[in-house]
Biopython code that builds the backbone (N, CA, C, O; Angstrom):
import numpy as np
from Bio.PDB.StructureBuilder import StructureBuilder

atoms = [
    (1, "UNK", "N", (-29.799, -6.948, 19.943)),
    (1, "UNK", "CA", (-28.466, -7.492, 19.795)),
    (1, "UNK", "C", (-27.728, -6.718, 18.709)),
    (1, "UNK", "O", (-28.537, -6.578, 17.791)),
    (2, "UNK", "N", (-26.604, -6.169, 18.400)),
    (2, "UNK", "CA", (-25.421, -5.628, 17.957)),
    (2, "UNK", "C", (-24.754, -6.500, 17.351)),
    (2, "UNK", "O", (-24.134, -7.396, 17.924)),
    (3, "UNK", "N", (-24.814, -6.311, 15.940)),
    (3, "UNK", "CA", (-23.420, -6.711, 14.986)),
    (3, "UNK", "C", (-22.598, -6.171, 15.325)),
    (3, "UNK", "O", (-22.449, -5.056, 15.824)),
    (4, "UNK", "N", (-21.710, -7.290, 14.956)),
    (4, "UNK", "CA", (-20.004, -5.933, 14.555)),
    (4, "UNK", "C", (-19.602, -6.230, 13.568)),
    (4, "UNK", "O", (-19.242, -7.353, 13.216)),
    (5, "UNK", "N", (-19.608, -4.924, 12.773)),
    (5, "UNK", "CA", (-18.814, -4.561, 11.025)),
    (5, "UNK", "C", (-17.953, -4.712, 11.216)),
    (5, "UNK", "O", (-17.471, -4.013, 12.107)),
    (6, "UNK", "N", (-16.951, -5.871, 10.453)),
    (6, "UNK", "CA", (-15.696, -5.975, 10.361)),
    (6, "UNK", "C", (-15.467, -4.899, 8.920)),
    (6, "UNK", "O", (-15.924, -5.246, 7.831)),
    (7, "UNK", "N", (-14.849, -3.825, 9.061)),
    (7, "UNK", "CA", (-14.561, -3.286, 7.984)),
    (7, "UNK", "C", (-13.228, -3.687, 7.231)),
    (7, "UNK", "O", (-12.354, -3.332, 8.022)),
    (8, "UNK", "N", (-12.461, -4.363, 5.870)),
    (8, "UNK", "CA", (-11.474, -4.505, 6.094)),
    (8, "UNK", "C", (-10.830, -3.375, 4.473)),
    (8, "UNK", "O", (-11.442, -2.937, 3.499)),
    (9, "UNK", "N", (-9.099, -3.266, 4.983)),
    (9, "UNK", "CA", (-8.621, -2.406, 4.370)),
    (9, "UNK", "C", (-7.783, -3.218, 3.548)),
    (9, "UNK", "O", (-7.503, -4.379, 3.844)),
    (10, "UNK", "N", (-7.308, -2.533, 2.346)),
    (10, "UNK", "CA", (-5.993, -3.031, 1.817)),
    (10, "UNK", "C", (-5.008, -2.514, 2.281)),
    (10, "UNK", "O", (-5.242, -1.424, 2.803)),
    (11, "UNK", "N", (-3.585, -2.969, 2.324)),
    (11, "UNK", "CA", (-2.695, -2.410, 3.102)),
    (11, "UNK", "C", (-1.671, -2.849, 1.922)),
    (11, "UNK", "O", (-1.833, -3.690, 1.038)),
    (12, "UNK", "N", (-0.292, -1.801, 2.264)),
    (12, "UNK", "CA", (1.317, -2.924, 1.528)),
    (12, "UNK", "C", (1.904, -1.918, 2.318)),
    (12, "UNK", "O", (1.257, -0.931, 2.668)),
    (13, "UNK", "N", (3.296, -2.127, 2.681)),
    (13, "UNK", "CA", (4.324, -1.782, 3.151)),
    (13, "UNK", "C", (5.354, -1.620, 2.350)),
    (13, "UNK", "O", (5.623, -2.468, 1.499)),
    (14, "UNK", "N", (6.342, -0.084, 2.577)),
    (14, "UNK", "CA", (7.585, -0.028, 2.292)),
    (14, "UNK", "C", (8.485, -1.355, 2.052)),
    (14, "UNK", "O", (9.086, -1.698, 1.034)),
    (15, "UNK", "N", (8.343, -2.287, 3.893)),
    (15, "UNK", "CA", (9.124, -3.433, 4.090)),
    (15, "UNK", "C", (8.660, -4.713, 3.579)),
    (15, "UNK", "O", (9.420, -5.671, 3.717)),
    (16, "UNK", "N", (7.337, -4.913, 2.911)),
    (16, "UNK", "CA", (6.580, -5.759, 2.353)),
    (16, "UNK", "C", (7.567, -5.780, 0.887)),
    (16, "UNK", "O", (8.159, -6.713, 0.346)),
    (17, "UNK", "N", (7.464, -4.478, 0.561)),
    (17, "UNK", "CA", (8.431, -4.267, -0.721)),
    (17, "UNK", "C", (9.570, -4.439, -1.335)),
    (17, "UNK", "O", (9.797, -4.375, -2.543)),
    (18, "UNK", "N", (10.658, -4.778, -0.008)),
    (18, "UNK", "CA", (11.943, -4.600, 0.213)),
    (18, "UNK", "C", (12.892, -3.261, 0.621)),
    (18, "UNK", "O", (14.110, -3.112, 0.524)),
    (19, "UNK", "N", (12.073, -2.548, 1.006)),
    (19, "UNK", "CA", (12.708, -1.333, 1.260)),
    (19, "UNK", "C", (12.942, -1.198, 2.717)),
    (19, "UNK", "O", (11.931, -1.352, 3.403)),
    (20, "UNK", "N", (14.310, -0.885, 3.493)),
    (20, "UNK", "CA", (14.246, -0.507, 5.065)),
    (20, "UNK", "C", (13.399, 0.948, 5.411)),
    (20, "UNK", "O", (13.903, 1.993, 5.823)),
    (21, "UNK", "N", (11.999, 0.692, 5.124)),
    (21, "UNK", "CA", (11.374, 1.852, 5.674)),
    (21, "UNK", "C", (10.202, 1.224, 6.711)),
    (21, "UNK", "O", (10.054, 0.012, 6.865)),
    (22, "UNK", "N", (9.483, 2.136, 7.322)),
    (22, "UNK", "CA", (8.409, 1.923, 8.096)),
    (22, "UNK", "C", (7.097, 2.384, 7.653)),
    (22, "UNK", "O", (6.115, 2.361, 8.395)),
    (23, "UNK", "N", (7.070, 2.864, 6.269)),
    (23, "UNK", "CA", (6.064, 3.434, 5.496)),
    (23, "UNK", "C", (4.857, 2.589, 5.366)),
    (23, "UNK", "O", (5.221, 1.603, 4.725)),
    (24, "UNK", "N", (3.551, 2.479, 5.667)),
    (24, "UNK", "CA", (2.364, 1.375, 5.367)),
    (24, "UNK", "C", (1.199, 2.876, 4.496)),
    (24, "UNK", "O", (0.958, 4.016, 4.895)),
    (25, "UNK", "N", (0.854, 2.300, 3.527)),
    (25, "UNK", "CA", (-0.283, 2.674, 2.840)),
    (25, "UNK", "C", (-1.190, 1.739, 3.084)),
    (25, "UNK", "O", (-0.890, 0.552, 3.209)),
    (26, "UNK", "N", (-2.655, 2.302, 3.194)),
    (26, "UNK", "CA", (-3.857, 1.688, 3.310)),
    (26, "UNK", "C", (-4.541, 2.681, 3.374)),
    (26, "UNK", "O", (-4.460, 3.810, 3.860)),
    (27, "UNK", "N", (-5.828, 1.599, 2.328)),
    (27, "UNK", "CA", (-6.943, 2.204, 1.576)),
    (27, "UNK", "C", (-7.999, 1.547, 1.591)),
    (27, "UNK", "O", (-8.226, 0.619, 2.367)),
    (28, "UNK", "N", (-8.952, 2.079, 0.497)),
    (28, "UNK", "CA", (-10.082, 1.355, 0.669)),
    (28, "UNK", "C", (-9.914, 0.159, -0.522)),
    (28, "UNK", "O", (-10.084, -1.058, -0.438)),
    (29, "UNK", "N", (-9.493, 1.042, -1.712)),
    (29, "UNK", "CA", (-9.454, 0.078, -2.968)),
    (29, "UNK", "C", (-7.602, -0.066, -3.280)),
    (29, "UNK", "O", (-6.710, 0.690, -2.893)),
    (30, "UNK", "N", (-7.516, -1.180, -4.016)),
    (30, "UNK", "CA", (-5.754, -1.351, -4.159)),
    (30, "UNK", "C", (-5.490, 0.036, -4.945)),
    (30, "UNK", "O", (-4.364, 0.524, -4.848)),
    (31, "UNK", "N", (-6.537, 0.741, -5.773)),
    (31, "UNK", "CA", (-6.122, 2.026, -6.574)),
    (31, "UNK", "C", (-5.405, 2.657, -5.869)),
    (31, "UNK", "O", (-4.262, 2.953, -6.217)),
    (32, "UNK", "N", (-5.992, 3.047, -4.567)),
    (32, "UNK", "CA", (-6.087, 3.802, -3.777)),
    (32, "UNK", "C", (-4.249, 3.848, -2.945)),
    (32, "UNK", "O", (-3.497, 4.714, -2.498)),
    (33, "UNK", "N", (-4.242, 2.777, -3.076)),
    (33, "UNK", "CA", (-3.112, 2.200, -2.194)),
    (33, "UNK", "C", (-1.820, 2.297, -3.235)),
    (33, "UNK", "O", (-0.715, 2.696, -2.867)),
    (34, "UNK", "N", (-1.974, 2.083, -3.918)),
    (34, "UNK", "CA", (-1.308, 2.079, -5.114)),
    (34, "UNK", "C", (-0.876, 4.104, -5.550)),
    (34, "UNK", "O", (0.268, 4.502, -5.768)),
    (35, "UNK", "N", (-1.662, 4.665, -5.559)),
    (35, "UNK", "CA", (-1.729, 6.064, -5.648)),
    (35, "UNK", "C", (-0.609, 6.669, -4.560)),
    (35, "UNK", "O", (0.383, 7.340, -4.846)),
    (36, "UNK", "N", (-1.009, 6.281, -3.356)),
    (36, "UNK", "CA", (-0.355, 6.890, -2.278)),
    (36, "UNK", "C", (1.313, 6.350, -2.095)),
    (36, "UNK", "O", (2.321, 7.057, -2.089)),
    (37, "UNK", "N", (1.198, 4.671, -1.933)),
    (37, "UNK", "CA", (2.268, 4.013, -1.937)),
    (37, "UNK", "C", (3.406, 5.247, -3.358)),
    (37, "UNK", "O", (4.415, 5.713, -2.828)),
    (38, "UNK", "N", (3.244, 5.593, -4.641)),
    (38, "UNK", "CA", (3.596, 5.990, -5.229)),
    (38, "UNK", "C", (3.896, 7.279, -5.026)),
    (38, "UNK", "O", (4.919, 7.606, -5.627)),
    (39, "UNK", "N", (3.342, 8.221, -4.345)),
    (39, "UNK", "CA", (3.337, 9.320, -4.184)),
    (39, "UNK", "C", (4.661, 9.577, -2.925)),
    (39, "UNK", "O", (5.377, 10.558, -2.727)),
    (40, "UNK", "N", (4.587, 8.137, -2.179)),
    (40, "UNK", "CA", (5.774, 8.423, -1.104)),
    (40, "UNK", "C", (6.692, 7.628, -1.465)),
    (40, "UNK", "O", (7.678, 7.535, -0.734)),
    (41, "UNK", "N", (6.627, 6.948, -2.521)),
    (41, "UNK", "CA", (8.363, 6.288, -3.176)),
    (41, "UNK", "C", (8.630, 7.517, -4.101)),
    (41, "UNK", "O", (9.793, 7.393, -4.487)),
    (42, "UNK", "N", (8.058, 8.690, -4.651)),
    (42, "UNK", "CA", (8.808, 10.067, -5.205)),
    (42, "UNK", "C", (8.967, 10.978, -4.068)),
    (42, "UNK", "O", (10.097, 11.465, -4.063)),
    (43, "UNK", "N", (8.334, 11.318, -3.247)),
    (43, "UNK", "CA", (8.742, 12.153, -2.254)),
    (43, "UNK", "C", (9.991, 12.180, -0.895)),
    (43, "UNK", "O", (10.593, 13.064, -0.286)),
    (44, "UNK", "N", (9.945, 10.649, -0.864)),
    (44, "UNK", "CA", (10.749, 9.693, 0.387)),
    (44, "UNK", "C", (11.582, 8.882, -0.080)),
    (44, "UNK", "O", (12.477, 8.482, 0.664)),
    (45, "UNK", "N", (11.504, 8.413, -1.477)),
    (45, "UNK", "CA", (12.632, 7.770, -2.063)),
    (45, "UNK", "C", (13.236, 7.944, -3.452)),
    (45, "UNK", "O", (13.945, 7.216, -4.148)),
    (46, "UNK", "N", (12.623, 9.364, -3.644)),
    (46, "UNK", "CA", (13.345, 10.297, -5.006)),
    (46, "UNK", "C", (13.014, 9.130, -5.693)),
    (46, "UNK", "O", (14.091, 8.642, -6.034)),
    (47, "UNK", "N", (12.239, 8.527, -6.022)),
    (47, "UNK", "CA", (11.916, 7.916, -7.848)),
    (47, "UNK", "C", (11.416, 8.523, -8.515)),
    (47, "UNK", "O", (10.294, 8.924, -8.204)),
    (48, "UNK", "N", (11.702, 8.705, -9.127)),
    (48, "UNK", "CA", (11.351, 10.017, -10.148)),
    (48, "UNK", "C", (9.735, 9.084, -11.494)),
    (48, "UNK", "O", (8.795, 9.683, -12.016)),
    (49, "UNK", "N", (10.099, 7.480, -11.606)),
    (49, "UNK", "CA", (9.517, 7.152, -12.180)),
    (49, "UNK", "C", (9.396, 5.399, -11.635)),
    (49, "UNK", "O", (10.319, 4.589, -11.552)),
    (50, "UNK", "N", (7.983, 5.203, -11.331)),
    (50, "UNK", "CA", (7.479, 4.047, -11.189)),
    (50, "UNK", "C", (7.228, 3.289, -12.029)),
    (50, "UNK", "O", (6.487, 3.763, -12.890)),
    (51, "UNK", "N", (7.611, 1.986, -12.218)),
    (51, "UNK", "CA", (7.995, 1.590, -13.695)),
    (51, "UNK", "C", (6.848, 0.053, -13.848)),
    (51, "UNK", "O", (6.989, -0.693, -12.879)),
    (52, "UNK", "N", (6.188, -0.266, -14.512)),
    (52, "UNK", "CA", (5.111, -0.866, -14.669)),
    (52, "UNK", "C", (5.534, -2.172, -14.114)),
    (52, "UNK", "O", (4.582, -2.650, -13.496)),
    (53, "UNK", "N", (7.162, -3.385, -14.062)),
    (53, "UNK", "CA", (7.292, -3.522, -13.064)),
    (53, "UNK", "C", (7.004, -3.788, -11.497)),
    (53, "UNK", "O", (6.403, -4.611, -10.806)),
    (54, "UNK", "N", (7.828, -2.541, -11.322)),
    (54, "UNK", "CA", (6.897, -2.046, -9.441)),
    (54, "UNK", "C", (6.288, -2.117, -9.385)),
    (54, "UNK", "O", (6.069, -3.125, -8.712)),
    (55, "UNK", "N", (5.144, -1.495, -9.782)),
    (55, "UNK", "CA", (3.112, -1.172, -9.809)),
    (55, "UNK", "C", (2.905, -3.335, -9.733)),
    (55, "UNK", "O", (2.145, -4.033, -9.061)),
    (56, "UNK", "N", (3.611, -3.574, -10.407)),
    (56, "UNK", "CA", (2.780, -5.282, -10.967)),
    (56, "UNK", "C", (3.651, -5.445, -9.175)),
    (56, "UNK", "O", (2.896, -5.969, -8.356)),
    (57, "UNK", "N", (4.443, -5.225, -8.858)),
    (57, "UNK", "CA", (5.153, -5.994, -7.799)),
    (57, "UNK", "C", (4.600, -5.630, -6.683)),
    (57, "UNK", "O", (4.230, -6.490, -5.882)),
    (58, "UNK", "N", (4.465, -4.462, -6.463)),
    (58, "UNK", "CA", (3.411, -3.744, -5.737)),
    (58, "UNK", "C", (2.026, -3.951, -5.273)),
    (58, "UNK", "O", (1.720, -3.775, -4.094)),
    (59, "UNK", "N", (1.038, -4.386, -6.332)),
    (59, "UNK", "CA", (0.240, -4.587, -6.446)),
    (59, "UNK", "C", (0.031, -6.212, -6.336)),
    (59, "UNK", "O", (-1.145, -6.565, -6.424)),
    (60, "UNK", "N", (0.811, -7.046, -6.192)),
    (60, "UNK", "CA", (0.380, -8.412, -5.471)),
    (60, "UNK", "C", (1.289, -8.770, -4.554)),
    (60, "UNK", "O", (1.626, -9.936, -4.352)),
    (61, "UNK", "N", (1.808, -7.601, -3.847)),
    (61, "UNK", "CA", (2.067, -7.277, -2.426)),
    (61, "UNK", "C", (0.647, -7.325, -1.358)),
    (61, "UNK", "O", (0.508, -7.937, -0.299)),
    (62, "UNK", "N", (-0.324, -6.420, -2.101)),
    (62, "UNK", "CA", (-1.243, -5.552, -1.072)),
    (62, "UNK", "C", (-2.110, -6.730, -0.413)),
    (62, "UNK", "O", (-1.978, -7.842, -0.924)),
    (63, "UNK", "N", (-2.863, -6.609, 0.524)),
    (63, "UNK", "CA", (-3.041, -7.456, 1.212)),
    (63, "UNK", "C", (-4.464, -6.786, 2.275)),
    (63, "UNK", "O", (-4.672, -5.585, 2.451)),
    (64, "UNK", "N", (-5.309, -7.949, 2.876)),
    (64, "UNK", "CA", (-6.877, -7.185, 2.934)),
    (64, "UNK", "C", (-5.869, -7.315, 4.885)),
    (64, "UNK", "O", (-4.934, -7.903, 5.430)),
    (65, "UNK", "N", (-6.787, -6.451, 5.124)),
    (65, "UNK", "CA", (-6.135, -5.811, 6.644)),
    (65, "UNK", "C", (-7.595, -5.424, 7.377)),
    (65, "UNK", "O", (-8.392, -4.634, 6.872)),
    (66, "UNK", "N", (-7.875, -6.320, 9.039)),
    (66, "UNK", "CA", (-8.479, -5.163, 9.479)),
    (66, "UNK", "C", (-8.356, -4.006, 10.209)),
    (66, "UNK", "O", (-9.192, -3.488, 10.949)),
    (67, "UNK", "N", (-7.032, -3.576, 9.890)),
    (67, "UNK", "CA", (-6.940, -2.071, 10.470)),
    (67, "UNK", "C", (-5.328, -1.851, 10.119)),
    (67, "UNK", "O", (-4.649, -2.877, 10.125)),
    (68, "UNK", "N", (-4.681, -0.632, 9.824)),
    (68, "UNK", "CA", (-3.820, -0.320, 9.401)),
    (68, "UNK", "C", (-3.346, 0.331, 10.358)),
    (68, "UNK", "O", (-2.258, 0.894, 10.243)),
]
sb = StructureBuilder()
sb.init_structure("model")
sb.init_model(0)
sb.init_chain("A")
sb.init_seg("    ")
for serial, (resi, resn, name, xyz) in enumerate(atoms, 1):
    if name == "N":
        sb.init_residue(resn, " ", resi, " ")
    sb.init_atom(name, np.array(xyz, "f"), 0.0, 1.0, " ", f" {name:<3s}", serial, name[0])
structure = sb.get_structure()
């Protein structure tokens, strides 16, 4: 007989955030999510600086997902 691994991810969204985008980050750890999510609010939404703030707002956004 066969288990099945539910593997699950963290996830947050652009639109989770308030932003009109379609952007979803997901990871393994919220670091993770948090890293990337950041990397495409400077590249895709010119912030030049993520402000401790966001990160806190951000970060109890994220949310366990099984699949992104």
């Amino acid at each position: 007989m066969l288990k099945e691994v539910l593997i699950m991810v963290k996830r947050v969204s652009c639109r989770d955030v308030g932003t009109d985008c379609d952007f979803v980050a997901c990871a393994k750890t919220e670091e993770e999510v948090l890293r990337i999510g950041a990397e495409h609010a400077r590249t895709h939404h010119n912030m030049t600086e993520i402000s401790k703030e966001m990160q806190d707002k951000v970060r109890s956004l994220i949310r366990d997902a099984e699949k992104c």
